[in-house]
Backbone bond lengths (Angstrom), bond angles and torsions (degrees), N, CA, C in turn:
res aa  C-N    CA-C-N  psi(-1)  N-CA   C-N-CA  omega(-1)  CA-C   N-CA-C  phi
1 X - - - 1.466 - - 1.514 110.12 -
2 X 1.458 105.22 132.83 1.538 111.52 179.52 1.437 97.83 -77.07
3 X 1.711 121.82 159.11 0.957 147.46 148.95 1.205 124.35 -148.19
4 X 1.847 107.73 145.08 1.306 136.26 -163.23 1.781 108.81 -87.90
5 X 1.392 104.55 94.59 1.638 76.59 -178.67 1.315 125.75 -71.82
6 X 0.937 139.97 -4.25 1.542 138.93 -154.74 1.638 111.77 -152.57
7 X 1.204 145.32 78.93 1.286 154.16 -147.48 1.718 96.73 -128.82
8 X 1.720 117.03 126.99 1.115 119.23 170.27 1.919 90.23 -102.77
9 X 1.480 120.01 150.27 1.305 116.02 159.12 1.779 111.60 -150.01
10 X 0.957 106.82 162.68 1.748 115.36 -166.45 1.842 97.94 20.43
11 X 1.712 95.62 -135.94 1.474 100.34 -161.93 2.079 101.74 98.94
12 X 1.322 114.60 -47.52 1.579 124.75 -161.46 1.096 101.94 120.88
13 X 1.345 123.06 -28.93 1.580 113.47 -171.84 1.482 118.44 -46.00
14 X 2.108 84.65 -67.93 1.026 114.78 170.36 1.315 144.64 -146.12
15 X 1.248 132.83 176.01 1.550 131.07 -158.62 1.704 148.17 -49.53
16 X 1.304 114.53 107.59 1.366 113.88 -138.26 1.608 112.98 -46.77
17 X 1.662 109.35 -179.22 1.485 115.67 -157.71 1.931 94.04 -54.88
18 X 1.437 94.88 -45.84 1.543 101.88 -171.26 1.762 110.28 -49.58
19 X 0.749 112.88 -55.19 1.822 103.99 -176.01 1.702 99.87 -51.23
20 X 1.494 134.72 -24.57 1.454 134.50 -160.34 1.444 106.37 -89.25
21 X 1.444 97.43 -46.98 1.661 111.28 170.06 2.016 90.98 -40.19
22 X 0.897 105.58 -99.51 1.787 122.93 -159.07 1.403 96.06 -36.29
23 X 1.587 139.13 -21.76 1.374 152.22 168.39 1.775 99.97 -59.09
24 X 1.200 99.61 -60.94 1.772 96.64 -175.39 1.278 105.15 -80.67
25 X 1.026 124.29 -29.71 1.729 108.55 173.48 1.356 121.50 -67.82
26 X 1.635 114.27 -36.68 1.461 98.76 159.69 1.463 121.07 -92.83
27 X 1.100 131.68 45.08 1.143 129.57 176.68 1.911 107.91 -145.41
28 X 1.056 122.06 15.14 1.523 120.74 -148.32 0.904 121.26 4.70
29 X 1.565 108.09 93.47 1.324 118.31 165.38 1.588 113.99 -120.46
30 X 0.977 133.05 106.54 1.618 142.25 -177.25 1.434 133.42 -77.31
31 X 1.217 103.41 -2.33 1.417 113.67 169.90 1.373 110.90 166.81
32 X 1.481 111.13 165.45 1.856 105.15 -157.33 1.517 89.78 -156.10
33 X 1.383 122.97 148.59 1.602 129.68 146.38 1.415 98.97 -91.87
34 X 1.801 104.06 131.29 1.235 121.53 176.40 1.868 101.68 -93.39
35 X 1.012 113.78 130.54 1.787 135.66 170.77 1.393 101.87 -102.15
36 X 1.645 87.34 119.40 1.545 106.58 160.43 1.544 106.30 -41.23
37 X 1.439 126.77 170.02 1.425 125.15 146.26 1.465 124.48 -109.14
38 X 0.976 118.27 149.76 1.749 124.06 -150.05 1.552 93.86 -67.59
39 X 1.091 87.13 138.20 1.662 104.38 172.40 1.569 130.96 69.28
40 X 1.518 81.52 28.68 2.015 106.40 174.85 1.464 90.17 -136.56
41 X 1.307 109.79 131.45 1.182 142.90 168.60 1.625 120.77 -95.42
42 X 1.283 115.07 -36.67 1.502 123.95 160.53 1.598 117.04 -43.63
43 X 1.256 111.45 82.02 1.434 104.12 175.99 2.118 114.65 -95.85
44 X 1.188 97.27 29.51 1.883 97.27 166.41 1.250 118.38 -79.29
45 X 1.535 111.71 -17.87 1.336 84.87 173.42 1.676 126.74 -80.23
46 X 1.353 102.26 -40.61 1.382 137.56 -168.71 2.466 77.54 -50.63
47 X 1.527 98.00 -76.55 1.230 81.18 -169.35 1.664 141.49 -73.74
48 X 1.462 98.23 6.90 1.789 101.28 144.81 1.454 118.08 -57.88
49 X 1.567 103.89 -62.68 1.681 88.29 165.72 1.123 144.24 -53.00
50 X 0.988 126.95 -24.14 1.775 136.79 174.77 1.460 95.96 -76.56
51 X 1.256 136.25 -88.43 1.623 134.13 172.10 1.796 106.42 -24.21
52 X 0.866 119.59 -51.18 1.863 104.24 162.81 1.567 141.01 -58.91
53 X 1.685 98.17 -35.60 1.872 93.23 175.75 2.012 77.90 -136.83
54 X 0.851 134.36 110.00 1.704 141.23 163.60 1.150 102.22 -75.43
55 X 1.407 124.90 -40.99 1.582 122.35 -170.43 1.444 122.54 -87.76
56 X 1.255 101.50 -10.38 1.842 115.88 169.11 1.401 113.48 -119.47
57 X 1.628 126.66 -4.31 1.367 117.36 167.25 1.347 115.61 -127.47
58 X 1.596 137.22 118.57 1.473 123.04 149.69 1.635 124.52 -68.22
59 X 0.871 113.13 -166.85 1.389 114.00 157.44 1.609 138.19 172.40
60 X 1.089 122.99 132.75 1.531 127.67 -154.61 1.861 85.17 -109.00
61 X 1.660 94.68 142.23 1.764 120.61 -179.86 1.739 104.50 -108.53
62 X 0.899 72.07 -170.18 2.312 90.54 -177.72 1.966 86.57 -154.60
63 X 1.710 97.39 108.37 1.289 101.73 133.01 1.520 132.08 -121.84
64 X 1.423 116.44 163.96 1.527 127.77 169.46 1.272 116.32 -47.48
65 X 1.083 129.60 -71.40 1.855 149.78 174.86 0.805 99.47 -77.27
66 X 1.832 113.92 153.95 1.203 132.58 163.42 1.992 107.25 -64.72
67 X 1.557 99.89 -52.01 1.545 114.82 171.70 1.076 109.85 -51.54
68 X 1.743 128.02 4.36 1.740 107.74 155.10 1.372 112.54 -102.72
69 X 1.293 124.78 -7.08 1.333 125.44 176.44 1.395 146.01 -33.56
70 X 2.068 91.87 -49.20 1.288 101.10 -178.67 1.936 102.69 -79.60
71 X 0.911 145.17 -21.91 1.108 138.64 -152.56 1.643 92.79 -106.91
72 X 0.895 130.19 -22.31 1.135 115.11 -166.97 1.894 94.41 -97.20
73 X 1.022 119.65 -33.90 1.814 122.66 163.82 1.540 99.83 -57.62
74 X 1.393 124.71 -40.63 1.540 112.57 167.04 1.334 119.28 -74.01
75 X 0.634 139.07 0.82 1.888 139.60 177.35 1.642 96.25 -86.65
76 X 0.814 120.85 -13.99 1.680 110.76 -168.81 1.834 125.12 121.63
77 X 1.535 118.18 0.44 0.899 100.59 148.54 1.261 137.53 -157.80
78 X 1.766 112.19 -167.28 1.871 118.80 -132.20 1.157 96.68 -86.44
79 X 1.485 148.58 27.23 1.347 148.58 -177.75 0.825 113.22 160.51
80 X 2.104 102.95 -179.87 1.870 105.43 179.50 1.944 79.51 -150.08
81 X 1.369 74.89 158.00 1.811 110.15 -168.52 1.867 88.72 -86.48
82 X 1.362 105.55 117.11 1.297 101.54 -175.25 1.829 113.92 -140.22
83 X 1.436 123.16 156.56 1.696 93.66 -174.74 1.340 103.74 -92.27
84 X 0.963 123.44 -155.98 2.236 118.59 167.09 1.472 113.93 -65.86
85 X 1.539 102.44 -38.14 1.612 119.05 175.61 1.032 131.85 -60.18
86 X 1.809 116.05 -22.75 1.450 125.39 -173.78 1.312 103.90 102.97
87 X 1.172 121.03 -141.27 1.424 119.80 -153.23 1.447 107.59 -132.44
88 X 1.365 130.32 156.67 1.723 121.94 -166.32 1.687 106.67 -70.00
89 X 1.024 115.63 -12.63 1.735 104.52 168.61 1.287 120.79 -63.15
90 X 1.480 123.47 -2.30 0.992 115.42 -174.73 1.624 141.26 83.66
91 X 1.372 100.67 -0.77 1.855 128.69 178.27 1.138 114.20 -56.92
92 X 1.478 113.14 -28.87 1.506 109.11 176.96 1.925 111.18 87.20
93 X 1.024 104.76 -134.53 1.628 121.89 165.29 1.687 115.65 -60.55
94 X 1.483 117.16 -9.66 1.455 118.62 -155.73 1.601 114.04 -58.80
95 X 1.616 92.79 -47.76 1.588 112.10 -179.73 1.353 108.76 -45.50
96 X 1.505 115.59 -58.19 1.416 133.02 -164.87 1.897 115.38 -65.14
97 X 1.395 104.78 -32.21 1.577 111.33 144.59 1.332 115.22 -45.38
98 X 1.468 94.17 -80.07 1.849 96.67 -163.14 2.096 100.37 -45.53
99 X 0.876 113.66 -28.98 1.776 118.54 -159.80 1.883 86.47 -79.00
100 X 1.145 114.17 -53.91 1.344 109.68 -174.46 1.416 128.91 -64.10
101 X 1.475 82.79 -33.84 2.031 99.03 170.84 1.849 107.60 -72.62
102 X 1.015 114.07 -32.06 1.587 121.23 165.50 1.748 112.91 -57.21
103 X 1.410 114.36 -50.80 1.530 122.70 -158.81 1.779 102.94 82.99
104 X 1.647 115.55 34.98 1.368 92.81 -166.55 2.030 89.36 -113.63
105 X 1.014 102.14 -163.02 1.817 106.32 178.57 1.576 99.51 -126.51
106 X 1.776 75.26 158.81 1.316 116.03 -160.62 1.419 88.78 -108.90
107 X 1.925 115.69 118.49 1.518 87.79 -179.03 1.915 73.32 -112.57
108 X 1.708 105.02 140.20 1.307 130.22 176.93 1.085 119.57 -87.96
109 X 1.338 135.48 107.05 1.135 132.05 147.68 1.204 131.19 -45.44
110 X 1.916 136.17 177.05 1.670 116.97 131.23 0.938 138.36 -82.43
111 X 1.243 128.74 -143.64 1.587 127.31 -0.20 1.332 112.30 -36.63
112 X 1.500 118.34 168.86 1.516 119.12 169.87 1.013 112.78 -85.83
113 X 2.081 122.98 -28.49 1.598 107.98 -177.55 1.412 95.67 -53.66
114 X 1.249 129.04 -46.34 1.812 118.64 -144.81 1.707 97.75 -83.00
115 X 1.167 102.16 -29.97 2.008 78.73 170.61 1.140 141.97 -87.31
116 X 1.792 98.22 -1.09 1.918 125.22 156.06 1.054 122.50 -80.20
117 X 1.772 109.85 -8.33 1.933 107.72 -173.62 1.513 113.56 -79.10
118 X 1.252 126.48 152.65 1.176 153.83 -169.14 1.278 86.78 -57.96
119 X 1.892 124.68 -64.34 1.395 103.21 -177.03 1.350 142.06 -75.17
120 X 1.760 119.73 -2.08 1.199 120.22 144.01 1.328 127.83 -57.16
121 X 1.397 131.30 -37.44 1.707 144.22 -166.37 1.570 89.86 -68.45
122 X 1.699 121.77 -63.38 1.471 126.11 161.31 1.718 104.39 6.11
123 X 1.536 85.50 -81.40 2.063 118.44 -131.89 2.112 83.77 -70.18
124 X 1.232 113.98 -29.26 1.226 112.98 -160.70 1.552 94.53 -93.00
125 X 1.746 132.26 -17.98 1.083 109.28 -177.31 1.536 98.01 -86.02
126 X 1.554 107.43 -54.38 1.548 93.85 -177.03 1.613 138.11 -26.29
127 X 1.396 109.14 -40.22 1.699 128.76 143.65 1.303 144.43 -44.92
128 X 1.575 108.93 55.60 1.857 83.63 -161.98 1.441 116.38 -78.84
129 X 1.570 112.51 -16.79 1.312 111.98 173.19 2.032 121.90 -68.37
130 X 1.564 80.95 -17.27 1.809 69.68 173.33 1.299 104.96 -96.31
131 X 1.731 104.09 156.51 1.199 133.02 -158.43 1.495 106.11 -105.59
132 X 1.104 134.72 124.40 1.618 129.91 -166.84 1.804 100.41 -135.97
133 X 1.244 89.92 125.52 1.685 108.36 176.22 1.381 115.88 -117.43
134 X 1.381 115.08 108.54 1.398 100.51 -151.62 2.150 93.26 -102.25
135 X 1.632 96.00 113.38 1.619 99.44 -167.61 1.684 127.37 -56.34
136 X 1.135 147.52 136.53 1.544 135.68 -171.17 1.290 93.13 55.71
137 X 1.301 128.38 76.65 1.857 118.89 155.21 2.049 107.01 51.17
138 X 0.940 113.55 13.28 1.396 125.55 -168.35 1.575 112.10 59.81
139 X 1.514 105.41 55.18 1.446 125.34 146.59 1.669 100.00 79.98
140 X 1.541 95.90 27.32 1.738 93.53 -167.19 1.596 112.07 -76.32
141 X 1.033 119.04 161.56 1.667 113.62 -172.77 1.818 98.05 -123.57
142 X 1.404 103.23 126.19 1.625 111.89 -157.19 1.885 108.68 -93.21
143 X 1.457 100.25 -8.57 1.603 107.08 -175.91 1.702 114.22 -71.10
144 X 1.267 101.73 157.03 1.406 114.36 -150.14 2.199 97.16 -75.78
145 X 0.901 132.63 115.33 1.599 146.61 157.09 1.497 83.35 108.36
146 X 1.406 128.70 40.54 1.965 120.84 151.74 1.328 92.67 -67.46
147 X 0.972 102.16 149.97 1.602 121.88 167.48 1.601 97.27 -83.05
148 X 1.065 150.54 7.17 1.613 151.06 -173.40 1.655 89.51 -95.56
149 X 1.450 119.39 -51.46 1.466 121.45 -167.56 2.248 109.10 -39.79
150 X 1.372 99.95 -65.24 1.275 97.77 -170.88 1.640 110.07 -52.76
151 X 1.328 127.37 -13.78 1.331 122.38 -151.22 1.886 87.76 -122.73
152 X 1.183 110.37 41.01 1.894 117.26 -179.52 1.325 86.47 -84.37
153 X 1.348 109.99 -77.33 1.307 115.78 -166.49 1.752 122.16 -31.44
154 X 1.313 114.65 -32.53 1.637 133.84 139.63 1.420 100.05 3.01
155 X 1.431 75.74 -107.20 1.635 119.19 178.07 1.671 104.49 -33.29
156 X 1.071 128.75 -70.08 1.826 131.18 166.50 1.867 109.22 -31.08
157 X 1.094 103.23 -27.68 1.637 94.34 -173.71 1.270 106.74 -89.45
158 X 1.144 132.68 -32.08 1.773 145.28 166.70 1.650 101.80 -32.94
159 X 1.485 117.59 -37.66 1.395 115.56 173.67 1.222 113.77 -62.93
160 X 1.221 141.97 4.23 1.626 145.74 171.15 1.506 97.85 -87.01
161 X 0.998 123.63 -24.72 1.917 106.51 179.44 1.787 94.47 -110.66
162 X 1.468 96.66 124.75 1.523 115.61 -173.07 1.245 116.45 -68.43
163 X 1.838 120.72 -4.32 1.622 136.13 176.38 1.464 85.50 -75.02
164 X 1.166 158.07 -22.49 1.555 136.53 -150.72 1.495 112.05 -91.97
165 X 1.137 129.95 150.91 1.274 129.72 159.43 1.904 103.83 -143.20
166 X 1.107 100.35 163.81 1.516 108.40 -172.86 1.386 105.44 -119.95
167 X 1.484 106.08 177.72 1.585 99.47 177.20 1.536 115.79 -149.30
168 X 1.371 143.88 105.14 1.696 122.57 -173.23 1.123 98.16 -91.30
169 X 1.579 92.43 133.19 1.591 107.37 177.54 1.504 103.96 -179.73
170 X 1.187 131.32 142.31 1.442 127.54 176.21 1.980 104.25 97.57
171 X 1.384 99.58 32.06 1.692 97.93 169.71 1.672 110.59 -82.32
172 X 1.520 114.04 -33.03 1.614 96.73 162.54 1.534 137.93 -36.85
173 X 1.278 95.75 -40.48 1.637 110.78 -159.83 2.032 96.60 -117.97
174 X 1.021 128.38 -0.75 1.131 116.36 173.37 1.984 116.26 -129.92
175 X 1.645 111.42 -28.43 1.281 119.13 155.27 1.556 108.87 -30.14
176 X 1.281 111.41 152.68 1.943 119.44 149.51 1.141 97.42 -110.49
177 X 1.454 153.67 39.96 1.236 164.36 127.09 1.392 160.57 -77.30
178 X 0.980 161.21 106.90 1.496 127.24 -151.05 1.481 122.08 -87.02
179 X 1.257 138.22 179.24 1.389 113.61 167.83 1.362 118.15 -64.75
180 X 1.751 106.99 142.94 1.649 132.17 17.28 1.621 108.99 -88.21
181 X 1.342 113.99 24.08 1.942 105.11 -177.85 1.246 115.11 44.61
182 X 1.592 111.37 64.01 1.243 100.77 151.81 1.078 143.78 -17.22
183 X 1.579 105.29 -74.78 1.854 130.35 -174.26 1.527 110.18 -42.26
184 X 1.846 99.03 -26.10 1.802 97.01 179.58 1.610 116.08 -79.82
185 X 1.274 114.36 -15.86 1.395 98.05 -166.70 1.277 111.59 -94.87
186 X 1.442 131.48 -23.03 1.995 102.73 147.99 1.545 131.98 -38.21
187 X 1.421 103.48 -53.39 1.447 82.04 161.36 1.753 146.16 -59.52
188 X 1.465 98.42 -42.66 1.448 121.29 170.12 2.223 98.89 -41.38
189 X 1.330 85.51 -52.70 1.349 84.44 173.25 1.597 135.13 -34.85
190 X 1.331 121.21 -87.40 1.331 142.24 127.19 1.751 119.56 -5.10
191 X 1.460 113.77 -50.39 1.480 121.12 146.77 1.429 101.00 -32.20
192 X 1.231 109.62 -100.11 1.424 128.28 -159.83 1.405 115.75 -36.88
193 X 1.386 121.39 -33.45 1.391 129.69 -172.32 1.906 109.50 -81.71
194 X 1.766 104.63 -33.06 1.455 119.40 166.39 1.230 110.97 -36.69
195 X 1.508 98.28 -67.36 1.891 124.14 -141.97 1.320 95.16 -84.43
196 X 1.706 99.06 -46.47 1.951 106.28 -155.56 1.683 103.51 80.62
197 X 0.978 116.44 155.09 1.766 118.76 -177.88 1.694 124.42 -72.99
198 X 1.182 99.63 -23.28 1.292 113.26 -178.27 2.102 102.83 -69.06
199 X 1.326 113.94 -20.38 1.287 137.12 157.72 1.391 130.96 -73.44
200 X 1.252 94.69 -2.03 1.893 103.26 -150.31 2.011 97.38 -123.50
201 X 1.401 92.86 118.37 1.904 92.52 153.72 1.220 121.08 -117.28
202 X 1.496 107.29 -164.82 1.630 120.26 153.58 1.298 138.44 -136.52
203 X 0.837 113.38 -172.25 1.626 118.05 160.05 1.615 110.48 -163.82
204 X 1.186 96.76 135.75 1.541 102.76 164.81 1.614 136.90 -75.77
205 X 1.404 105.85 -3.44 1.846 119.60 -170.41 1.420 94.90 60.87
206 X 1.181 137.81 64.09 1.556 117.86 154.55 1.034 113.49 -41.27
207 X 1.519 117.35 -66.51 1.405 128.46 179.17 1.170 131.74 -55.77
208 X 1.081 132.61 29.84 1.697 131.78 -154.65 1.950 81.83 -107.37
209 X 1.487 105.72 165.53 1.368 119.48 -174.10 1.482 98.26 -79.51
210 X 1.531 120.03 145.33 1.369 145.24 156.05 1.936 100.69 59.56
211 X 1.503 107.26 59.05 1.208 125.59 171.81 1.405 109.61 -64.97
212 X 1.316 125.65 111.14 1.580 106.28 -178.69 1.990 98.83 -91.24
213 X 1.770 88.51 163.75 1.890 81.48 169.82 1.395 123.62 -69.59
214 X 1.266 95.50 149.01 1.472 107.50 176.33 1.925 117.01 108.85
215 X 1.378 94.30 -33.77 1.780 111.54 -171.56 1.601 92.99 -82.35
216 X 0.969 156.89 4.87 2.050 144.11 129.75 1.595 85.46 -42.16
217 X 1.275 115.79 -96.24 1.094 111.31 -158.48 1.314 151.46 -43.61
218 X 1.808 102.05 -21.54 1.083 127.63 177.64 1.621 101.03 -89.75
219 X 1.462 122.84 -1.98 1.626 107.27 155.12 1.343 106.71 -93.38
220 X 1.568 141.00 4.90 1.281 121.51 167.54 1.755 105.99 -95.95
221 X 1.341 113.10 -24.88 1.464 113.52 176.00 1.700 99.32 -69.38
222 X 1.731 135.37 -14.02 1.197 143.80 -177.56 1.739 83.87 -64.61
223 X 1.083 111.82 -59.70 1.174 124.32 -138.83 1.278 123.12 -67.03
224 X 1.589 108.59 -33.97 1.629 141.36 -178.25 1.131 104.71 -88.95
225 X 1.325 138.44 -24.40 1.685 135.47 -161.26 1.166 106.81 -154.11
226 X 1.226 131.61 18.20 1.631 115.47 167.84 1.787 89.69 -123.00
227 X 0.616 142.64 -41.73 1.621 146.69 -176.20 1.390 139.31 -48.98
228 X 1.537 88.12 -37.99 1.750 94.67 -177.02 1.058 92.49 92.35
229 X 1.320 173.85 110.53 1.196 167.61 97.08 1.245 120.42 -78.49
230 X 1.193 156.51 124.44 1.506 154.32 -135.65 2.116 73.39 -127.10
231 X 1.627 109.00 178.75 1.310 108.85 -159.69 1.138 113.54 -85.65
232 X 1.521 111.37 -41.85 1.403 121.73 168.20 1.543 119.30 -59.46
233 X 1.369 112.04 -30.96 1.812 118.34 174.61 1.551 82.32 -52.48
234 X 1.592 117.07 -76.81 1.469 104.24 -154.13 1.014 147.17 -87.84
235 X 1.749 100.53 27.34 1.440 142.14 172.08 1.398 96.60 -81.52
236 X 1.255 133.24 -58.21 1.313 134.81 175.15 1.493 112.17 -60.88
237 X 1.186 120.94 -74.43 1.294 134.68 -155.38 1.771 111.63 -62.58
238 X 1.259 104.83 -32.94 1.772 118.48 175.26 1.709 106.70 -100.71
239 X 1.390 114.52 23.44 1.785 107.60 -172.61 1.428 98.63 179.52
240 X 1.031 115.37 -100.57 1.485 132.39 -169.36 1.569 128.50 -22.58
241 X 1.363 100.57 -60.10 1.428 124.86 159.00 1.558 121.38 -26.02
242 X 1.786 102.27 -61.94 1.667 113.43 -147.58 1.524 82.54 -84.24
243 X 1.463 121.59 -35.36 1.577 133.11 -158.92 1.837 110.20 -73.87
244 X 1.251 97.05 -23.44 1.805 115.66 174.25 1.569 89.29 -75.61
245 X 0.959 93.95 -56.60 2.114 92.27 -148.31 1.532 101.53 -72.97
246 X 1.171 131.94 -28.41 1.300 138.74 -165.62 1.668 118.21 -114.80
247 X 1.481 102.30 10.88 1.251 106.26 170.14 1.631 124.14 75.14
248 X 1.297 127.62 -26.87 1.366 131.13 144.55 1.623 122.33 25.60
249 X 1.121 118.82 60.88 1.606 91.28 -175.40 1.466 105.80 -80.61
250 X 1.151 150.72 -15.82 1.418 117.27 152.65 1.437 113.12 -27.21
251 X 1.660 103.50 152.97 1.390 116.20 -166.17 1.329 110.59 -105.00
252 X 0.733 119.33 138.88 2.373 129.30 -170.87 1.651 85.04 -88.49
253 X 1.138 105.48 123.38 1.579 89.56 165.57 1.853 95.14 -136.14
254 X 1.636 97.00 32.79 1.869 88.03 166.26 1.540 92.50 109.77
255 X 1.285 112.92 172.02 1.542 108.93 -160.15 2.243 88.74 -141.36
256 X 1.270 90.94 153.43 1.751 106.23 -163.15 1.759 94.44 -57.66
């Protein structure tokens, strides 16, 4: 079973669960973690959906306070959308307690300096119960003289604390390439060898602006045949993976 790691849906942003449904059916996709979108705090919608299919949706929120954390991980869901810094109230590490005292994940945004700094690697070892997903490769930008490039190797050492998982996703908007993004798959490479797959997700960007038809799918055909992926890699890396970490009880039983 395919899975979506990273799914934006309604909110106003963007397009309700129903247009996503008919998205994974023509695309086989079997289950998805739905992501808040940055800078909405309203998480009812997100958790109508989860309370309707539990076994085909997880889902990670965005709160303000650390003091909304725990209740909103009790409502039903498996994480919160957080930056390396914590959260704009200013709490610092607070969130990342309450998330660790849960066993739930931290899905990380960037910048990339702050999810390569020494004092994030810190805050995440002291934690072994929290779970850290670091979103788009941790927001790394793959084009040729980014200043993100010299500081990969960063990012590669994060695979020494066994809380980490990574995620590819965001080659539209962060590639210097067009599809299939070349320029990304040396790194992806080197990824994979860090993490190992059992470390490794995805996402396809459903949601990304001016999606034409057909291109969902053509990031899971990205996924199966441009990569190298041996079967079991992409048993994990397209399913297995996001469905471990995010609680998923739908069952991965391997990807088409």
């Amino acid at each position: 079973m395919i899975v979506d790691a990273h799914v934006h849906v309604g909110g106003g942003k963007y397009p309700p669960i129903s247009d996503y449904r008919v998205a994974m059916a023509e695309s086989g996709i079997g289950a998805a973690v739905l992501v808040q979108n940055l800078g909405n705090s309203d998480n009812r919608y997100l958790l109508d959906v989860l309370r309707s299919d539990p076994a085909r949706f997880a889902g990670v929120a965005i709160v303000d306070r650390a003091s909304d954390a725990d209740a909103v991980l009790a409502a039903g869901f498996a994480g919160l959308r957080v930056a390396p810094s914590g959260l704009p109230d200013g709490s610092g590490a607070e969130v990342f307690d309450v998330l660790a005292s849960a066993g739930a994940v931290a899905s990380v945004t960037g910048p990339f300096p702050d999810v390569v700094s020494d004092a994030f690697a810190a805050l995440v070892a002291d934690r072994p119960r929290l779970h850290v997903r670091l979103e788009h490769l941790g927001w790394f930008r793959y084009q040729p003289g980014s200043p993100d490039v010299d500081a990969f190797d960063r990012l590669l050492a994060l695979a020494a604390l066994p809380n980490v998982t990574v995620m590819w996703s965001g080659f539209f908007a962060n590639a210097g390439t067009p599809y299939p993004y070349p320029d990304a798959r040396p790194y992806l490479d080197r990824c994979l060898e860090a993490f190992g797959s059992e470390r490794t997700m995805w996402s396809g960007d459903w949601n990304r602006a001016g999606l034409a038809p057909g291109e969902y799918s053509d990031a899971v055909t990205l996924a199966l045949t441009h990569w190298g992926l041996s079967g079991a890699q992409a048993a994990d890396v397209l399913g297995g993976t996001a469905a471990r970490v995010f609680g998923l009880s739908a069952a991965t039983e391997g990807v088409r």
